[in-house]
Structure formats: structure tokens, C-alpha cells
C-alpha positions in Angstrom: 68.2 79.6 177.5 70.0 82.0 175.3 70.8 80.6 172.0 74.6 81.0 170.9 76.4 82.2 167.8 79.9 82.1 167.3 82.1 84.7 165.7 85.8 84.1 164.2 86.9 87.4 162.5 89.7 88.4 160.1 91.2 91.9 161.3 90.3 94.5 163.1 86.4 95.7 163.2 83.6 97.7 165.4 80.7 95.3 165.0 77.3 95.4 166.2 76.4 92.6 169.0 72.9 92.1 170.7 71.2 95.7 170.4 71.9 98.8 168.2 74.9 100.8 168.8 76.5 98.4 171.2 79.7 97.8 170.0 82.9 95.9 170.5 86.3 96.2 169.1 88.8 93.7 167.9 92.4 93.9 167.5 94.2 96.4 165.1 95.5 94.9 162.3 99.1 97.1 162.2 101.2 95.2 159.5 100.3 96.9 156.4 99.5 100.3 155.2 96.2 101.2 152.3 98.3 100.3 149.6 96.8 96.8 149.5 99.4 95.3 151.5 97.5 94.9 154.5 97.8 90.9 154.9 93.7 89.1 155.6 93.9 87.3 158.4 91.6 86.1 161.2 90.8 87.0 165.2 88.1 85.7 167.6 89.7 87.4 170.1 87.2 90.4 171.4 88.5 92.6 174.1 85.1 93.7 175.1 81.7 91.9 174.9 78.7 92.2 176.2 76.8 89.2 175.4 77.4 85.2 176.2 78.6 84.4 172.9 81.4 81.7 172.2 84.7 83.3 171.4 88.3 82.5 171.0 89.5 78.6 172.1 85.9 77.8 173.1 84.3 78.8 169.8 87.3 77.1 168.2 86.3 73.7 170.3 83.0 74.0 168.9 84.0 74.1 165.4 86.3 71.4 165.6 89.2 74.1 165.4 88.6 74.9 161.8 86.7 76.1 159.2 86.5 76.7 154.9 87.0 80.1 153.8 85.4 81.2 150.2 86.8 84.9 149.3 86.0 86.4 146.5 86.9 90.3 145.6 84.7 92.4 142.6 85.7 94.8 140.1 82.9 96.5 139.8 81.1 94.0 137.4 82.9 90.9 137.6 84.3 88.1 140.5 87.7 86.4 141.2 88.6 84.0 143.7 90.9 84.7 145.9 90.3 82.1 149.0 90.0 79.0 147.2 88.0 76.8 150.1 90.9 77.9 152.2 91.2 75.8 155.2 91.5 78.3 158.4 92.9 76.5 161.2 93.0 77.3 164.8 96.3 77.3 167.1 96.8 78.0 170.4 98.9 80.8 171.9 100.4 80.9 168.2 99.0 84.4 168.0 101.8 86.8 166.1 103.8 83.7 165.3 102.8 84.6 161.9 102.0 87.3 159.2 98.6 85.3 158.8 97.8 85.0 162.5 96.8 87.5 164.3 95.3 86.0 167.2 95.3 82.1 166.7 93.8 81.6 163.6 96.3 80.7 160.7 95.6 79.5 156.8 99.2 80.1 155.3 100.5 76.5 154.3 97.4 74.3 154.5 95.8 72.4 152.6 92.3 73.5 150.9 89.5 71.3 150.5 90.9 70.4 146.8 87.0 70.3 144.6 87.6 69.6 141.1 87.9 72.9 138.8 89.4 74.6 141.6 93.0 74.5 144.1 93.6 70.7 144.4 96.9 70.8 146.0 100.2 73.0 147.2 100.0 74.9 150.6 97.7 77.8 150.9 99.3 81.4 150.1 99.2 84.5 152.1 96.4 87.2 150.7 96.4 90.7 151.0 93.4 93.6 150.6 93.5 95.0 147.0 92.3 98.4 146.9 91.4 98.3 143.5 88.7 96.0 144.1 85.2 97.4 144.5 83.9 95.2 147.4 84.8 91.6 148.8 81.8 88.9 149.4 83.3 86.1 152.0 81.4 82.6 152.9 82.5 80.2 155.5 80.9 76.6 157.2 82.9 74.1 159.4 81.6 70.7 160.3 81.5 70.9 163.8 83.2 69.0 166.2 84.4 65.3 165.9 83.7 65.6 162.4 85.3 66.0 159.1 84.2 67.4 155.2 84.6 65.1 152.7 84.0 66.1 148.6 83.6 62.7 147.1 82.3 59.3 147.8 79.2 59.0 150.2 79.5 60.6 153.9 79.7 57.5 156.3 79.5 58.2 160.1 80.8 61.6 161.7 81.6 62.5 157.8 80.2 65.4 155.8 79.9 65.6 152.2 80.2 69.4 150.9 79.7 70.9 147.4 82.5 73.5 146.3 81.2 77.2 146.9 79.4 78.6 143.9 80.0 82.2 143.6 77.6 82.9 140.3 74.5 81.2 142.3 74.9 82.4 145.8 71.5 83.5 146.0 70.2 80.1 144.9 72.6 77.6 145.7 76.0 78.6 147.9 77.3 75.2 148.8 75.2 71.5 149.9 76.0 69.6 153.1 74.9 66.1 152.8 75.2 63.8 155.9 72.7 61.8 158.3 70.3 64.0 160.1 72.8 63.2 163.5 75.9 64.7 161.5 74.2 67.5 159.8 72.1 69.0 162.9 76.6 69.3 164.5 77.7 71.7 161.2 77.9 75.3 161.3 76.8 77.7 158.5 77.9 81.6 159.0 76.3 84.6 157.4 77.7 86.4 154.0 80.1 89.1 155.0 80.7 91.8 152.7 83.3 94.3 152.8 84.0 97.5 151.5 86.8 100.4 151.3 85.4 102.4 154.1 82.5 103.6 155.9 81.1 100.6 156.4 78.1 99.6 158.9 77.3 96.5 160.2 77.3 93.6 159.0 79.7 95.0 156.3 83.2 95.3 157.1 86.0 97.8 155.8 89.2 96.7 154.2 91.9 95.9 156.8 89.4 95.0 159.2 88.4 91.6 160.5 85.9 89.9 158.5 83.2 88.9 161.5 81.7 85.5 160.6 78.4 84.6 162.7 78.5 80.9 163.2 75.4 79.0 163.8 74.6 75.7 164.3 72.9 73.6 161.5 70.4 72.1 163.5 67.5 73.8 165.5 66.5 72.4 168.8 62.6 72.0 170.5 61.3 71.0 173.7 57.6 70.4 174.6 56.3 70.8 178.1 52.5 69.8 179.9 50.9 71.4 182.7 47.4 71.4 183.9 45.0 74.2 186.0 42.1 71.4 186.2 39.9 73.1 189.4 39.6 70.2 191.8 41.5 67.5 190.2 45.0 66.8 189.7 46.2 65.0 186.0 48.2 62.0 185.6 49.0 59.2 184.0 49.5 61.3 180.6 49.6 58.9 177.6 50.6 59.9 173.8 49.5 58.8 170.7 51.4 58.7 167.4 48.8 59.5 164.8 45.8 61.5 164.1 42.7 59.6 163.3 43.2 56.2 164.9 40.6 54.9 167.3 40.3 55.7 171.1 39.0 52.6 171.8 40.7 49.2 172.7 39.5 46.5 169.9 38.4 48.9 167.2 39.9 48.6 163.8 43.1 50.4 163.6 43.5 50.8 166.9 46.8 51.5 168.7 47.3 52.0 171.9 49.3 55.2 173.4 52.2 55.3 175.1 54.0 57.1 177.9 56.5 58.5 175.2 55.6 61.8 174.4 54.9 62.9 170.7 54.5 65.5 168.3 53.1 64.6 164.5 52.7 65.8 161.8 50.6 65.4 158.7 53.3 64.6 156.2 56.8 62.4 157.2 59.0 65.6 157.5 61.4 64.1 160.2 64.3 62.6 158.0 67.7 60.6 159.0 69.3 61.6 156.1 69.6 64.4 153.1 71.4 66.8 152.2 71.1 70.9 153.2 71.3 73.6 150.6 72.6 77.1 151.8 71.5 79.9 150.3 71.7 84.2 150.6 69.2 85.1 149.0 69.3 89.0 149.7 73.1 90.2 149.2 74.3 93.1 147.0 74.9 96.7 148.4 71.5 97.7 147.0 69.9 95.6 149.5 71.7 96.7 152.7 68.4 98.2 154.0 67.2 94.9 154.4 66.3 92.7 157.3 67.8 89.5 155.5 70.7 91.0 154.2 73.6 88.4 153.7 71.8 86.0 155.7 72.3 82.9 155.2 69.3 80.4 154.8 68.7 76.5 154.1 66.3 74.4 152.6 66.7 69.9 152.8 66.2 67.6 150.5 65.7 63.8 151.7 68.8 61.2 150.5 68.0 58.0 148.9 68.5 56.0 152.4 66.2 58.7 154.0 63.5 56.6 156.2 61.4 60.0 157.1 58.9 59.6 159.4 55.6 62.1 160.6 56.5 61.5 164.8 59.0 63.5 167.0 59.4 61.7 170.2 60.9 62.8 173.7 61.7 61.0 176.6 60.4 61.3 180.3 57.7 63.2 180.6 58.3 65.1 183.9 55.9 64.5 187.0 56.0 66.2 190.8 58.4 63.0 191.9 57.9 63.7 195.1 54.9 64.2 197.7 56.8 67.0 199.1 56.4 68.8 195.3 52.6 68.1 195.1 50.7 71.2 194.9 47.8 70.2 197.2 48.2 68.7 200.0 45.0 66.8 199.9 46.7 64.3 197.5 48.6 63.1 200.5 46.6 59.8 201.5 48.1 56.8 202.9 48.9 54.3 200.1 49.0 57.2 197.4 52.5 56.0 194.8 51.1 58.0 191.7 53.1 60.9 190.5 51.1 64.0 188.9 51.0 66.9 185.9 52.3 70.0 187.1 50.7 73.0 187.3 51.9 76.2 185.8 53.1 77.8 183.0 56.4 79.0 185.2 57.0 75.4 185.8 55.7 72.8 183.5 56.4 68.8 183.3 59.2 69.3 180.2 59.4 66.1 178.1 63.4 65.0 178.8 65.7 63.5 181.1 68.3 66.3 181.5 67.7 70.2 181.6 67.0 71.7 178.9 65.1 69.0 177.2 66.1 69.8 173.6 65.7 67.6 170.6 68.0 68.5 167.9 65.9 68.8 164.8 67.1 69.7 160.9 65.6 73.3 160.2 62.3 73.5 158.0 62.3 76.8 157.4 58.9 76.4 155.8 57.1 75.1 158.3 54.1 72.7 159.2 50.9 72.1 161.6 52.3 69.9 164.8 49.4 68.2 167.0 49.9 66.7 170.1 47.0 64.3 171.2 46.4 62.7 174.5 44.8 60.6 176.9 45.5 61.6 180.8 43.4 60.8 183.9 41.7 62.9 186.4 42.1 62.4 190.2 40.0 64.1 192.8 41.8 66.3 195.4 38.8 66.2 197.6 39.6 63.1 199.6 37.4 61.1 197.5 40.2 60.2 195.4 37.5 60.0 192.3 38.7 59.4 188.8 38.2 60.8 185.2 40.0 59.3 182.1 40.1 61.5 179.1 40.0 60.1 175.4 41.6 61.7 172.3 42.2 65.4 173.6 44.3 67.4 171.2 46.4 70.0 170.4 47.8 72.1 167.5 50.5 74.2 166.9 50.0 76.6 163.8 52.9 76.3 161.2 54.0 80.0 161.2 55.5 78.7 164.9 56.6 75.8 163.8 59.3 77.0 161.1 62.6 76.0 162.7 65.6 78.0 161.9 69.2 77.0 162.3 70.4 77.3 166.0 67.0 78.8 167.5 65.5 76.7 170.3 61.4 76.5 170.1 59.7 75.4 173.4 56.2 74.2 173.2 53.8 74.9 176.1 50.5 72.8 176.5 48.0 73.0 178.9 45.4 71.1 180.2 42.9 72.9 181.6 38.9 71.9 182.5 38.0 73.1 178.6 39.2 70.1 176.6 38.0 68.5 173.6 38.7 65.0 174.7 36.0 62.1 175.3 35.2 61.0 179.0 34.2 57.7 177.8 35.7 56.0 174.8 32.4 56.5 172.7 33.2 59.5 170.2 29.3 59.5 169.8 28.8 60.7 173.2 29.4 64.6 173.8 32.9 65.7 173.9 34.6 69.0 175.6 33.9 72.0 173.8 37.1 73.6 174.0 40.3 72.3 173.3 43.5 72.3 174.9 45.0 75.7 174.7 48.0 76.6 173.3 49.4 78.5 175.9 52.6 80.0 174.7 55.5 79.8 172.5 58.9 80.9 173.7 61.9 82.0 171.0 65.3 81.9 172.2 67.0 83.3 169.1 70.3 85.1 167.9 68.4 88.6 168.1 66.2 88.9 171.1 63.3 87.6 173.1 59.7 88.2 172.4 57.4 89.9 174.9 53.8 90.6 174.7 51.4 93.0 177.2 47.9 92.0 177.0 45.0 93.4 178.9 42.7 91.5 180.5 39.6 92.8 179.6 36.8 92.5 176.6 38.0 92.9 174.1 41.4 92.2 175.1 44.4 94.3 173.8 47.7 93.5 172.9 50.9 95.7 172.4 54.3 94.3 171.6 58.0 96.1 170.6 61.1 94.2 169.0 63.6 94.2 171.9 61.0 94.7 174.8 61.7 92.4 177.7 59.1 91.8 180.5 62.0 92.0 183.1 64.2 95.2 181.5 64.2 96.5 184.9 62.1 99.4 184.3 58.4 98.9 185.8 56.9 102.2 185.7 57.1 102.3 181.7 55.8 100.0 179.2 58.4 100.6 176.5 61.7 102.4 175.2 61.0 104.9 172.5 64.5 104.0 171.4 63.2 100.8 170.1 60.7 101.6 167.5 57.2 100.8 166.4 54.9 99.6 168.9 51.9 97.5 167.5 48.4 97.0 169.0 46.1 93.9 168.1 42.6 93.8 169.4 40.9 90.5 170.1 37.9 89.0 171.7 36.8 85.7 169.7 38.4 87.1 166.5 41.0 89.3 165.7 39.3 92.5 165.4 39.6 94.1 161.6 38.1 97.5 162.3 40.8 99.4 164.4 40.9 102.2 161.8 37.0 102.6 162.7 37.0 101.5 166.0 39.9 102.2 167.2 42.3 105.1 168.2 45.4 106.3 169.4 45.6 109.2 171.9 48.8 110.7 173.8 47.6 111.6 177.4 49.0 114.8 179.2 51.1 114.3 181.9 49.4 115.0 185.7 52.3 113.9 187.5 50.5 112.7 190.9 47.1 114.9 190.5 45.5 111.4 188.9 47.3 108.3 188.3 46.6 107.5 184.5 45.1 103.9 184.3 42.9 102.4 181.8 39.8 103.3 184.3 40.7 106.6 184.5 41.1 106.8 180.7 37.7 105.0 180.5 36.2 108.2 183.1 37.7 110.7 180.7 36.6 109.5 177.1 32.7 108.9 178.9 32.8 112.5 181.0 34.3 115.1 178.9 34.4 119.1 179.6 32.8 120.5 176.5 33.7 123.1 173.9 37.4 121.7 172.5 38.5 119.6 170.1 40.8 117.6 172.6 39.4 114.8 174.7 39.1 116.5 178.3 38.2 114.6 180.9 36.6 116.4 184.0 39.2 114.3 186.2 41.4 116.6 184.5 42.7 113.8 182.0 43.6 115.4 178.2 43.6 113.0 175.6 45.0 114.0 172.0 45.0 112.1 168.6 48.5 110.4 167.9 49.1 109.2 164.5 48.6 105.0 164.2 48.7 103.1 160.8 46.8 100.0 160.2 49.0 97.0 158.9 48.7 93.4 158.0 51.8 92.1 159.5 54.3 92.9 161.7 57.3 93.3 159.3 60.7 91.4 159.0 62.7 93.6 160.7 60.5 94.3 163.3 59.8 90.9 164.3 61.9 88.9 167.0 63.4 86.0 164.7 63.7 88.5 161.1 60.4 86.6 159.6 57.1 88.5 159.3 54.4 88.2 161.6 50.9 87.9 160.0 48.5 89.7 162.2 46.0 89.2 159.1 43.7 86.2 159.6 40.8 85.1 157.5 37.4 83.7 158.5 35.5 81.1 156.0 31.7 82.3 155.7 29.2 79.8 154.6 26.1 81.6 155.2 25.3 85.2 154.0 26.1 87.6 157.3 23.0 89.6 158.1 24.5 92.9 156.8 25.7 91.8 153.7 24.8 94.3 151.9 26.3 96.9 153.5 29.8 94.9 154.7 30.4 92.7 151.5 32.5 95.1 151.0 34.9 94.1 153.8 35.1 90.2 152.2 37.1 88.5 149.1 36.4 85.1 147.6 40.1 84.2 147.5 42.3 82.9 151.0 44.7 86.1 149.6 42.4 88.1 150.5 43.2 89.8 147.0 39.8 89.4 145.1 36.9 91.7 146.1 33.3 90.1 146.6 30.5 91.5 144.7 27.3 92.5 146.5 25.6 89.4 145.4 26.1 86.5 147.4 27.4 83.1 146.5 26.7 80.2 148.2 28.7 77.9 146.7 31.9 79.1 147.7 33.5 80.1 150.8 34.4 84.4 151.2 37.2 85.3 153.6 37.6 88.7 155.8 41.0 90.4 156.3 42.3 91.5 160.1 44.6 94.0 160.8 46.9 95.5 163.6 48.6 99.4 163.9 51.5 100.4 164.4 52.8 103.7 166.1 56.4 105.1 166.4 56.6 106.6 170.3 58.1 109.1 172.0 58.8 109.3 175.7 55.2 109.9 177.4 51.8 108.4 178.3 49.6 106.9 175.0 45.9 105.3 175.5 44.9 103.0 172.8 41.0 103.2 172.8 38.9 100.2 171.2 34.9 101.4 170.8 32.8 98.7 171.5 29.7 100.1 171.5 27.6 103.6 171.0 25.6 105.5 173.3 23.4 108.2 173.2 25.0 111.5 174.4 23.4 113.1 177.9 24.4 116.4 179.7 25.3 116.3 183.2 25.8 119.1 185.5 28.6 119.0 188.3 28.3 121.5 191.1 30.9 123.7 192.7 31.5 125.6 195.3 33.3 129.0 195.3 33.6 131.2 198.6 32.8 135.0 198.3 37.3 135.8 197.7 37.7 133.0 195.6 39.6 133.4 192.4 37.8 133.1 188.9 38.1 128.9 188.2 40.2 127.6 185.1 38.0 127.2 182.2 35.5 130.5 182.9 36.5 132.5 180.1 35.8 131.6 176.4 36.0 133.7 173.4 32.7 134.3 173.4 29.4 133.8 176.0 27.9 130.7 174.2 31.2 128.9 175.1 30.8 129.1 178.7 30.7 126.2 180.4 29.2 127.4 183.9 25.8 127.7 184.7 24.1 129.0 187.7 21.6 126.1 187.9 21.6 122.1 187.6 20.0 121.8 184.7 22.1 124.2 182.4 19.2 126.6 181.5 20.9 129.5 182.9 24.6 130.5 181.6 26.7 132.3 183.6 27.9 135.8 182.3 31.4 136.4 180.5 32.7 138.5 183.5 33.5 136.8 186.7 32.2 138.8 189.3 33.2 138.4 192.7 30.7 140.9 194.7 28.0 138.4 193.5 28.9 136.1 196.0 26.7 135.5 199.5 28.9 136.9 201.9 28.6 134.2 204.4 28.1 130.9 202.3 29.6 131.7 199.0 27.8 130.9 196.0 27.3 127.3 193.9 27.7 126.9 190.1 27.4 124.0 187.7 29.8 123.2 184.9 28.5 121.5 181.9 30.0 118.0 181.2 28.7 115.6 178.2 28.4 111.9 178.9 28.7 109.4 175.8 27.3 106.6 177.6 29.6 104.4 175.2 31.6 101.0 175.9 35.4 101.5 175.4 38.2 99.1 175.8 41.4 100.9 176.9 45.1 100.3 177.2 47.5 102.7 179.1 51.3 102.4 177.0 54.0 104.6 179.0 56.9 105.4 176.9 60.3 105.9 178.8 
């Protein structure tokens, strides 16, 4: 799905929409001139777009047909108000009607929201751009639709109690919204918008333009799916428990018995029915316009005194095959056969739900925490023999740098069950369990700035390139990437995540053969192994030309090169509570805090744990063909000889000349004890058979792990 964000605007503007430089345009604004006449007023009416966002009457039906305006213009060093909590309100067809309304939207006699200290009642005045103001900062929220904003007395049903907007603590405290989890998941929260005299970029705004606001829901929304790739057996019968620790067996103490309704826990109760949500913009000011969370808007929640939290997120309906017509192997057929089974790819998993999408709204936890989901399912034969296997107390984690929900992005949660679990086949946890658990297979983002895709070789050890904005399916097969899309980043991974890539690893650019050889990793592989001697450049005898490109090694994939606008860690670190063999050569390489900021000393500890940093690189492409080349291993160097042919006219071969005759390559024997001379001399040819020399080639003998990355 693609997750929507709404945009109401005040005059007109050329905004930015889904990628960089794509642009749409609003309407004029035409009834004043830069004197600071020009009257502020509002617009959701876009003439071209190129993205499903909600716009015009259906945003307005989504936000209940209104919203509260804060507007406040600077001097240079101090604020004033000028929109007051303004009540913006929308009207259909009314468009022109007004000097306030543009297209639909109007404020000009309402009522504001009336907070103590502040406009409490009289209509709502026209306002016009002043000129001599330095810069305007604007904030807006609506409680949704079906709802209204209260500002005293306790929100009851469909009712949301606000805090007045305050300007001198945006950065810590903009505004509460206090409701029952229900209520507050409907509200909309918008961005900061800042505008300026002229020249502005996006997200700022100039004067007399339409001040964009980027609605987004309150709530977040996740879904959880199940599928199985079990050789020879088919899963059903999928139960779900509620807790962490509790007995798998019937009668012991503590015991409770699973259910069909599927669950994800937590550790703590961090599921609430109640509270209040603080919004905050942290990073606003013009000196921070270069930043990736400029003016954005974030929230943290704080439980309400009815709160009843709880540590479980259930769904409803896990979804089987229904039919025998879905089943995946026919061999499940058999007469009397009414069961209903797991299904069995990633493509198309059993969501949790009863209607597509299978969502559960959820209040945003920006910080994030450790979800497990833990199981009991059955095996069933698809041999005939209709056999049966019940697993105990499998589990599954999902690590809490994917589990912190933002407003309005949608988090799907893919499990798999496949023949590597950590369950118990009998309900004895003394007797041996799987040794692998069930894998977490993937996480997909639906979010307000893109999609995440990933390109991972299957190979030892495996690696992985990924680029902001890169989509699996962007229509262009032949090349990896866009250069028009910035850094690419490499991981490396086999067990760990590797930490050694400015050692082990390198970066090359690859010449272009056109179709002479078809670039491929094992083609790569042939050319880093047999190489033409006597130049600084990787040369491959296949003809293949590999030169250094510049990579940097980096700890985290940053901000605003991430898919969501939160850093990625690629650092991991891994506990030691023995001394490593070759600690006294790699303690180096360790710290004895989880920061990963204190340095061990070469004497080893054994009373406390010492942790290992990993790292990633980064590259900024151009159009072309890159190899990223992982060493796995050294070899010792041998010389080869290949032999070719040349007929008595034949012209002198690339590569015979050198500046000088110990530089030849070419010999006139297969072992390389005799070097050609510097002059190519045809009349030494046989005049019948033509004459057979032997270039020199030098073979590493070492173990590489390669990746091809074409640029368009």
C-alpha cells in the first residue's frame, strides 16, 4: 500500500512531491501586490500531481473539513501572533467567493479555538503578508473526521482535548492532544512550514505563496503475516501465546494455553487506551535547513490516569489456503481431509485480519521496543502418510530499530516457518530443541518518502547494496541503480556483519567491453585471480580492467539517506567472554563499553564482557559498471603461461611493446625462461605454420566474494 499525506496550502507555491525536482504548482495568488497587501489564504487545489495523495474535497473529508491554524511572523529576534488558533474551514465550490478563499478554504469570520491568554471570541480577521517581517513559522492539526477539539474539561468519546500552541517551546513542546487511544490514532498533525521573502526551496515557502501543510495521520498502522517453506510437510493449526516465559505444557504451574488469536508482545505494557500525545519540531530555524528533520514534526505519549496499558497486540483471523483448490500440493488432497493450511511464500503469506490490508491502528512509539511472536503450529505429511509433528514454544523477535512506529507509516511483519525452528517437538523443554529459530524474513515500509529495496548476493559471504529511492521494479533491468540518486552502501555478511571492509574490501570501476564479455561477478572473480602483469590496474586476461573507486567506511546509513528519515545502524557489537586467540594482535579492534567508545587494553579481562564495532561503505556513483570485491582468503602467487598463436602476416598483438625489455610480457616458451625481444619481427615466423608465443599471466590463488553494481 502506499501510505497517504494530505496537503492544504495557503497561496500559490512550487513544492517538492515524491522525488527531487518533481514539482507541482498551485494557483496564483493575484489580489495583492509586495507591499504586504497580499491577503494569506489557503488552496488544496493542485493542478498537476504526480503522486496518490489526498487533495481538495477528499483531503477536506478526511480532516473533518477543518483544521487550527498557529501563524506567527519574526522580526529578526522576536515573535508575534498573527493566527491566533484560527479555525480554517472548508467550503465547497465557494472558491473566489471571498478575499480569504481562494480555492475552498476560508477562515474570515469564524470562530478560533478561544485558549485562555489568547483570542477567546469575535470572528476571525483577514491577514495579510508583512514584508517587514524576517520569516513566518506556521503550525497546524485537525482532529480528524467525526471528531471535535475541545480545550477544557476531559475528552469523552469522539472528543479531543488540545493544548494552545506554544510558540517559545516549539522544539520541546508545540501543542498536546489528549484522547483515548481510538480517538487519537483519527487526528492529523502537519509539519512546520516556514516561510521566507523569496528564494525559497522546499519545504519553505515565499511570501505570497501558499503555505503547503503535510497532513498525517496520528496513528501508525501494522500488520503481521505467517508463511511456512517446511520440505515435506504442510503447517497448520497455528496457535499464539500471550506471554514469554509461561509453560508449554498442559498442567504446569503458570500455564496458559494458546490461542488461535494471533499476538505480538512485548516486554513492558506499551499498548495504552488512553494518554495524551506531545508534538514537537525539534530541528526548525533557517540554520538547520540542511537537515533531514527539518520542521518535522515528531510525537512522544504519555499514559492518562484511566490508561489500562497492556504488553499484547492482537489480530484477528489468521489467514489459511480456504480452499483445496489453493493448496499448494496436491498430495494434501485425501478423502476426508477438512483442515485448512499455512501458506507458503513470502509473495503471499497468511496475513492476520479479516479484510485486506489487515492493519491495526497503533499510537506511534517513536522509540521503539523488542516484539516476539511465539507459537505452537502442527506439521502434516504431504507424503500420503498424512504423519504429524506438533511444535512447542517456537519464537520470534523483531529488533526495536524496526519496531519504532511513526505517525501514518504502515509496518508489515513477515514470519516464516521454515524446517530450522527453535520450538520443542515434545512438550519436555529438557529434550533437544531446533537450533535455529524462526527467521525474520522481512520488513516492508510503506512511508511518506519511498520504499526500501535491498540487492543481496547469494554467495559466502553474502553482499548487500542498497540506494534511498531504488525500487526493485523501476523498470530498468539492465542497471542496478541511478546515479541521480546518491550514495550506494555495501554490507558484507556471512554469520556476522563483517567489520573489516577497509582491509578486506574494495571498490573497483570496471571498463566497459560492450558485448566482448558480459561483466558478471564470475567474470570479475576470473579477472582479480588471472591478471596480465606489469600495471598498476587490475587486468584481467579475459580482457576485464578493474580500477580503484573511492569508498568510505561508515557506521550507519545516515538520516537523510535512509527510507523513513531515521538512521540506520549498520554497526553491531558482539559480547566476548573468552579471550579470542589473537588477542594480542586484534584487541585493538574491541572496547569494553556497548558504545563502542572505550578502547580495550592488551590485557585481557575476564570479568567483563568487550564488544567489536561493524561497519558498511558508502560510494557516490556515476553512470558505469562498479565491482565491490570482499577477500576472503590469501593465496600464494603462481605464474602461468597462456599460449598464442600468430600466422607468419599477422600484426604485432596489443600489449608487446613496453618501455623497456624487462616489461615484456611474451615469451617464446611455456615456462617464461625466455623473453621475447622489444621488436616485433615478422620474418621470424615459420612460413607455413606461423609461430607460438606465451604471455605471462600471475594467478593469486585467493578467495574473493564479488558483486557486479551497474550504474545507469
Amino acid at each position: 500500500m502506499k501510505t497517504k499525506y494530505f496537503i492544504l496550502a495557503a497561496t500559490a507555491i512550487t513544492m517538492m512531491v515524491s522525488c527531487a525536482d518533481e514539482k507541482f504548482v498551485g494557483d496564483e495568488n493575484l489580489l495583492g501586490a509586495e507591499n504586504g497587501e497580499g491577503a494569506i489564504s489557503f488552496n488544496s487545489g493542485f493542478k498537476a500531481i504526480t503522486r496518490a495523495d489526498h487533495v481538495g474535497a477528499d483531503a477536506a473529508d478526511l480532516l473533518g473539513e477543518k483544521f487550527y491554524v498557529g501563524g506567527y511572523k519574526n522580526d529578526g529576534t522576536n515573535y508575534s501572533t498573527v493566527f491566533d488558533h484560527y479555525l480554517v474551514q472548508w467550503g465547497a465550490n465557494t472558491a473566489g467567493t471571498t478575499t480569504d478563499n481562494t480555492s475552498d478554504w476560508k477562515y474570515v469570520g469564524l470562530t478560533p479555538l478561544g485558549f485562555t491568554g489568547h483570542i477567546t471570541s469575535g470572528a476571525q480577521t483577514i491577514k495579510y503578508w508583512d514584508f517587514s517581517a524576517s520569516y513566518y513559522d506556521f503550525v497546524a492539526f485537525s482532529a480528524g473526521k467525526g471528531q471535535s477539539i475541545i480545550i477544557t474539561g476531559d475528552p469523552g468519546t469522539n472528543q479531543i482535548k488540545a493544548t494552545a500552541i506554544d510558540q517559545e517551546h516549539l522544539t520541546t513542546v508545540a501543542y498536546t492532544l489528549e484522547g483515548s487511544a481510538t480517538d487519537l490514532s483519527e487526528c492529523y498533525i502537519a509539519d512546520l512550514v516556514t516561510a521566507i521573502k523569496s528564494g525559497a526551496t522546499s519545504p519553505d515557502v515565499n511570501y505570497k505563496a501558499e503555505v503547503p501543510f503535510k497532513f498525517r495521520r496520528l496513528g501508525s498502522k501494522v500488520r503481521i503475516a505467517l508463511y511456512e517453506t517446511v520440505p515435506g510437510y504442510s503447517v497448520r493449526d497455528v496457535k499464539f501465546y500471550a506471554a514469554d516465559g509461561t509453560p508449554i505444557k498442559d498442567g504446569e504451574v503458570g500455564y496458559v494455553a494458546p490461542t488461535t488469536t494471533p499476538t505480538l508482545f512485548a516486554s513492558s505494557n506499551i499498548f495504552h487506551s488512553t494518554g495524551t500525545m506531545t508534538v514537537k519540531f525539534p530541528t526548525i530555524g533557517t540554520s538547520n535547513r540542511s537537515e533531514s528533520d527539518y520542521n518535522k514534526a515528531h510525537v512522544t505519549f504519555a499514559a492518562g490516569g484511566t490508561d489500562a496499558p497492556t504488553s499484547t497486540m492482537t489480530f484477528t483471523a489468521l489467514n489459511y489456503e480456504a480452499t483445496k483448490a489453493n493448496w499448494e500440493d496436491a498430495r494434501l488432497d485425501y478423502v476426508g481431509n477438512t483442515n485448512t493450511y499455512l501458506k507458503r511464500t513470502a509473495a503471499a503469506p497468511s496475513f492476520a485480519g479479516t479484510e485486506d490490508p489487515y492493519y491495526v491502528t497503533v499510537l506511534p512509539d517513536e522509540a521503539g521496543n523488542v516484539l516476539e511472536l511465539r507459537v505452537d503450529y502442527t506439521l502434516e505429511a504431504i507424503d500420503g502418510t498424512k504423519e504429524t509433528i506438533k511444535i512447542h514454544g517456537a519464537k520470534a523477535f523483531v529488533p526495536q530499530v524496526y519496531a519504532q512506529w511513526k505517525p501514518n507509516y504502515a509496518y508489515t511483519y513477515l514470519f516464516k516457518i521454515s524446517d530450522n525452528t527453535n520450538g520443542w517437538t515434545s512438550e519436555l523443554t529438557t529434550d533437544p530443541a531446533g537450533l535455529y529459530p524462526i527467521t525474520f524474513d522481512a520488513i516492508v515500509l510503506d512511508s511518506e518518502e519511498g520504499t526500501q529495496s535491498t540487492i543481496t548476493t547469494v554467495a559466502t559471504p553474502a553482499i548487500t547494496t542498497y540506494q534511498k529511492g531504488h525500487e526493485y521494479n523501476d523498470g530498468n533491468p539492465n542497471d542496478d541503480y541511478d546515479s541521480s540518486k546518491g550514495d550506494i552502501y555495501v554490507m558484507v555478511q556471512d554469520a556476522d556483519l563483517k567489520d573489516n571492509l577497509d582491509s578486506k574490501g574494495a571498490l573497483y570501476t570496471v571498463n566497459d567491453l560492450g558485448a566482448t564479455v558480459d561483466v558478471t561477478e564470475a567474470t570479475v572473480m576470473d579477472a582479480l585471480n588471472i591478471r596480465v602483469t606489469g600495471s598498476a590496474t587490475v587486468n584481467g586476461r579475459n580482457g576485464i580492467a578493474l580500477t580503484t573507486a573511492s569508498a568510505t567506511a561508515v557506521e550507519e546509513i545516515a538520516a537523510a539517506d535512509s527510507p523513513d528519515g531515521n538512521a540506520v545502524p549498520v554497526t553491531k557489537k558482539y559480547t566476548w567472554v573468552s579471550e579470542p586467540g589473537d588477542w594480542a594482535t586484534t584487541y585493538t579492534q574491541y572496547y569494553t563499553d556497548e558504545a563502542c567508545t572505550e578502547a580495550a587494553t592488551s590485557t585481557w579481562d575476564s570479568s567483563k564482557p568487550y564488544y567489536k564495532k561493524n561497519t558498511a561503505v558508502k560510494f557516490t556513483p556515476s553512470a558505469g559498471v562498479y565491482a565491490y570485491v570482499y577477500e576472503v582468503s590469501d593465496g600464494a602467487d603462481t605464474d602461468i603461461y597462456s599460449a598464442v598463436n600468430f600466422a607468419k602476416d599477422a600484426s604485432k598483438p596489443d600489449g608487446w611493446d613496453a618501455a623497456d625489455a624487462d616489461k615484456m610480457e611474451w615469451f617464446e616458451d611455456p615456462n617464461g625462461e625466455t623473453k621475447c625481444t622489444g621488436d616485433w619481427d615478422s620474418s621470424a615466423f615459420d612460413s607455413t605454420s606461423g609461430k607460438t608465443y606465451y604471455r605471462h599471466y600471475t594467478n593469486l590463488n585467493k578467495v574473493y566474494s564479488v558483486k557486479v553494481i551497474r550504474v545507469k
